[in-house]
C-alpha positions in Angstrom: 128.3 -6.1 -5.6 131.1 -4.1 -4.8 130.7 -0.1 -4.6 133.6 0.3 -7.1 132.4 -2.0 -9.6 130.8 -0.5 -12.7 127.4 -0.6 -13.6 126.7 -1.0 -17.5 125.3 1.6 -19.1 121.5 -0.6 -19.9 121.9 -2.0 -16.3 121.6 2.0 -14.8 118.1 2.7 -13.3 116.6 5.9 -15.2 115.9 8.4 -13.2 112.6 10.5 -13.7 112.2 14.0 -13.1 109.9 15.6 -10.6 107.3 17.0 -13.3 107.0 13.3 -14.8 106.2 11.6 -11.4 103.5 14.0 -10.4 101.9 13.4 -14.0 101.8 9.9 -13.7 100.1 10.5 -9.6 97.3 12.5 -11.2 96.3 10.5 -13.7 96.5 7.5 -11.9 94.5 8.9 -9.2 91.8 10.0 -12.0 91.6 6.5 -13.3 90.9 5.1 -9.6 88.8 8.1 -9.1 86.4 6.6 -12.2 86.2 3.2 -11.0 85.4 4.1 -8.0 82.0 6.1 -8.9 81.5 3.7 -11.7 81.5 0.3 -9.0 79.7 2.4 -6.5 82.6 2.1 -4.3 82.1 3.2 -1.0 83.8 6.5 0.2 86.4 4.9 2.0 87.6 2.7 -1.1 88.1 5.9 -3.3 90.8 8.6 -2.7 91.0 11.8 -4.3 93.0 14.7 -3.3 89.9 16.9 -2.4 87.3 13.7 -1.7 85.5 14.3 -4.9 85.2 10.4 -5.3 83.1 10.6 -1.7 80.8 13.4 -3.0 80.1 11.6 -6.7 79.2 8.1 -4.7 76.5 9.7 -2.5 75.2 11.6 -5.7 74.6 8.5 -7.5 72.7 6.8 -4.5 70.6 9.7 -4.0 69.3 9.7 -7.4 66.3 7.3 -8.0 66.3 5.5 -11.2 63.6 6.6 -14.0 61.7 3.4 -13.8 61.1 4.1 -10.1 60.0 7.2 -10.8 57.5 6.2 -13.6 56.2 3.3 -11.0 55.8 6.2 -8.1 53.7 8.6 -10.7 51.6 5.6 -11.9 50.8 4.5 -8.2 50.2 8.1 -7.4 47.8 8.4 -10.8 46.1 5.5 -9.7 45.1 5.9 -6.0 43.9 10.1 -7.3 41.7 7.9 -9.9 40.5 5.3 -7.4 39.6 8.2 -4.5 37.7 10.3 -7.7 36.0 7.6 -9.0 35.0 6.3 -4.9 33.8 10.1 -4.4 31.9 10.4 -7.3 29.9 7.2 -6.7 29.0 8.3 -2.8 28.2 11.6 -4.6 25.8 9.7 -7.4 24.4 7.4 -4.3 23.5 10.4 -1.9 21.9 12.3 -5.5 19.8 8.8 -5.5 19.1 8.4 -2.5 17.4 11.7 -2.0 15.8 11.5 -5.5 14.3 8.6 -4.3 13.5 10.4 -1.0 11.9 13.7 -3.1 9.4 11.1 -5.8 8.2 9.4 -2.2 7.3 12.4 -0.9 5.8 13.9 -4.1 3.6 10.4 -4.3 2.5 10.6 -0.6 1.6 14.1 -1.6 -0.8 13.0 -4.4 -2.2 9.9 -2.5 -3.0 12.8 0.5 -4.6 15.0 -1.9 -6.9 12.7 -3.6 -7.7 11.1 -0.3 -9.1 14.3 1.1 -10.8 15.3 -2.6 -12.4 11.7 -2.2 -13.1 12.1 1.4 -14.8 16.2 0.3 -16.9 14.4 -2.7 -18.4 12.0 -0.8 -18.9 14.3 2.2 -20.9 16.9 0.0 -22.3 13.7 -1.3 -24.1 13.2 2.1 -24.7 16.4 2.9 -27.0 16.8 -0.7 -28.5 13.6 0.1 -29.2 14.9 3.5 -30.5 18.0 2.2 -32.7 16.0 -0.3 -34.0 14.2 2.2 -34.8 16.8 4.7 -36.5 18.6 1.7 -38.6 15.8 0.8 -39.8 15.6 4.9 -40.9 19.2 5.0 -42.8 18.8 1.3 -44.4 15.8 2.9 -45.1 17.6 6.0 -46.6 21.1 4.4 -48.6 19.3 2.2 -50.0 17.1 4.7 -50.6 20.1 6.6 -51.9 22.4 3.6 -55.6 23.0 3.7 -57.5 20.4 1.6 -59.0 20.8 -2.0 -62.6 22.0 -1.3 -64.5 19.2 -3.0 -68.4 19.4 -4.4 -70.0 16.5 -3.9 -73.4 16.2 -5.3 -76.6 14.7 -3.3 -76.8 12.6 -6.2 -73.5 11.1 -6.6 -72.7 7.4 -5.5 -70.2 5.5 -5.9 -71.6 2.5 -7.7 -71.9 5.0 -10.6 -68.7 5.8 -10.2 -67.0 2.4 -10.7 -69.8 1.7 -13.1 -68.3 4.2 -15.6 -64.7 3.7 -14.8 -65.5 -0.2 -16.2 -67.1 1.5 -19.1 -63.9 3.6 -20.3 -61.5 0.2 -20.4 -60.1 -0.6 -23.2 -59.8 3.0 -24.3 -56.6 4.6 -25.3 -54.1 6.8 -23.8 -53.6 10.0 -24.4 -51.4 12.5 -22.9 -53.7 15.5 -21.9 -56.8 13.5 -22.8 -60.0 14.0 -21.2 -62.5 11.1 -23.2 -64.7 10.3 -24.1 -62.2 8.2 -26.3 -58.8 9.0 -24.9 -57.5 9.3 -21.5 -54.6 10.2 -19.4 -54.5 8.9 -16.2 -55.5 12.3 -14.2 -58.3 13.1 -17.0 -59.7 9.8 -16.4 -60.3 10.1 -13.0 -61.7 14.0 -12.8 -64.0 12.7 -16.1 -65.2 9.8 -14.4 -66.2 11.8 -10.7 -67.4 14.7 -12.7 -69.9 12.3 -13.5 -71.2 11.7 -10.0 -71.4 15.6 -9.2 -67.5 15.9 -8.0 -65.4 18.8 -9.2 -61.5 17.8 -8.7 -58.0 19.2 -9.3 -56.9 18.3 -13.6 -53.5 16.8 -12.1 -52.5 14.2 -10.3 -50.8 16.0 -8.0 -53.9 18.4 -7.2 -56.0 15.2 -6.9 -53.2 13.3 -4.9 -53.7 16.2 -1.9 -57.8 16.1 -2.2 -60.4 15.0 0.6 -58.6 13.2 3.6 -55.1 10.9 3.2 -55.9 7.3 3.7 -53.6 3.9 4.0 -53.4 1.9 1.3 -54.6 -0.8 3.6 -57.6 1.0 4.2 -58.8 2.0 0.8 -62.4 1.2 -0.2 -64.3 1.6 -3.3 -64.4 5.4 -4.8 -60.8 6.5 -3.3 -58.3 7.8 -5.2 -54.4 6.3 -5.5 -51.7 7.8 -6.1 -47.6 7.2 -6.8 -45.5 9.7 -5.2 -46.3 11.7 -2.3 -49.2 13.6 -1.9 -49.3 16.7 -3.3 -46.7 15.4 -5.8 -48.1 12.6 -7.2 -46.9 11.2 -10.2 -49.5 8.8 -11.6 -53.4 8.2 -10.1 -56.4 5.8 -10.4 -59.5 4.5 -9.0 -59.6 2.2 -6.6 -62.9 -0.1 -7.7 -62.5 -3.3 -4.8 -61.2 -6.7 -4.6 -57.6 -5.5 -4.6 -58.1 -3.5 -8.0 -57.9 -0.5 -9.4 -58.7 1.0 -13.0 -56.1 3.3 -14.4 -54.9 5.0 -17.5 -51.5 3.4 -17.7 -49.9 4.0 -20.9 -49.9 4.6 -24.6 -49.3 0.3 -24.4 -51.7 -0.6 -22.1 -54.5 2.3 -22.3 -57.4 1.9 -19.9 -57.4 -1.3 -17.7 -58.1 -3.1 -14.5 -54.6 -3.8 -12.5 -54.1 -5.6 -8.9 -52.9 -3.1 -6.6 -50.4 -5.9 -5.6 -48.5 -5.4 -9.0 -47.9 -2.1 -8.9 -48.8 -0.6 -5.2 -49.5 2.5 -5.0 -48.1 5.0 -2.2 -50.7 6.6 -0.3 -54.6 6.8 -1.0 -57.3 9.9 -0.4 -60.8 9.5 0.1 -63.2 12.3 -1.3 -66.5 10.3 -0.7 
């Protein structure tokens, strides 16, 4: 086109001031400015005349989301729940354990205790059985070596009269503290039945038991005196008449009879004819 020519009038480029090209900059730096933060541009995509694209973009990436947040509490709420729960069950296992540990001990305790109480009884057990014994040897003893009942014997006695009245009295009954004629006890019988030969003896057995001079059993003839218990504490007494017999007054059942020494033998025998 030539320089002279003329331009028509709606063919003229219109020609902006300087306050309308700096409005249209600005806002169309704003409007790249937004989609820059909103597409998570990176800073060197978005332009701003002080960088204040730059600084909104790492904002945003520093900010964790609120569902990671929620996950990160509920992990954290979960592992302080697990370590609580781990501690209080080492806590109820030790409590246990030395529980357990405190009732053994307790039960060892008792089983000690009533081992030695059982071991004490039956060791003061012995020791009054020993006693016992030991008191029985030194009766046995003393009255062995007591002096003798002084007995009278008559000139006149014999002991064919004595057996001969013994057999007289059985069948008669027994009386406790009976001296005949028609009742006995066994100690009355026998001082009635030598009192009849001219021989004064002890009223008890036990008296009679320790009179005239301790024979065996073995040994015993006619005439001497048995006894049950030891001598000097005799129990029960009778007459020893021969052929492995004796007459006694036995009980309120049996009264006055003739009984085998081998049935009931007696423990020790005196002699006093």
């Amino acid at each position: 086109m030539s320089p002279n020519a003329v331009i028509p009038s709606h063919r003229k480029p219109r020609v902006r001031s300087g306050r309308q090209a700096a409005w249209r900059a600005g806002v169309a730096g704003g409007v790249l400015s937004t989609i820059a933060v909103t597409s998570g541009a990176t800073p060197s995509s978005a332009h701003g005349a002080d960088g204040a694209g730059e600084t909104a973009a790492e904002t945003t990436a520093e900010i964790p989301t609120v569902p990671t947040l929620a996950a990160d509490l509920t992990a954290g709420t979960e592992r302080t729940a697990q370590a609580l729960q781990t501690s209080a069950a080492r806590y109820d296992l030790a409590a246990a354990r030395d529980r357990a540990a405190e009732e053994a001990a307790e039960i060892a305790a008792q089983k000690k205790a009533k081992a030695e109480a059982e071991a004490h009884r039956k060791a003061e057990a012995r020791r009054k059985a020993e006693a016992r014994a030991r008191a029985a040897a030194e009766e046995e003893r003393a009255s062995r070596a007591a002096p003798r009942t002084e007995i009278d014997v008559a000139a006149t006695g014999s002991v064919g009269e004595l057996v001969g009245f013994l057999r007289a009295q059985v069948g008669k009954a027994y009386v406790m503290g009976a001296s005949g004629p028609s009742a006995y006890d066994c100690s009355g019988l026998v001082q009635t039945a030598f009192r009849q030969i001219g021989v004064s003896l002890p009223r008890v057995s036990q008296g009679q038991s320790a009179a005239g001079t301790q024979v065996s059993v073995s040994q015993a003839q006619p005439g001497d005196i048995l006894y049950w218990g030891g001598a000097g504490s005799a129990h029960h007494v009778a007459v020893y008449v021969g052929g492995g017999q004796y007459i006694d007054a036995a009980n309120p059942s049996k009264g006055v009879v003739v009984q085998n020494v081998s049935d009931w033998p007696p423990d020790g025998a005196t002699r006093v004819l």
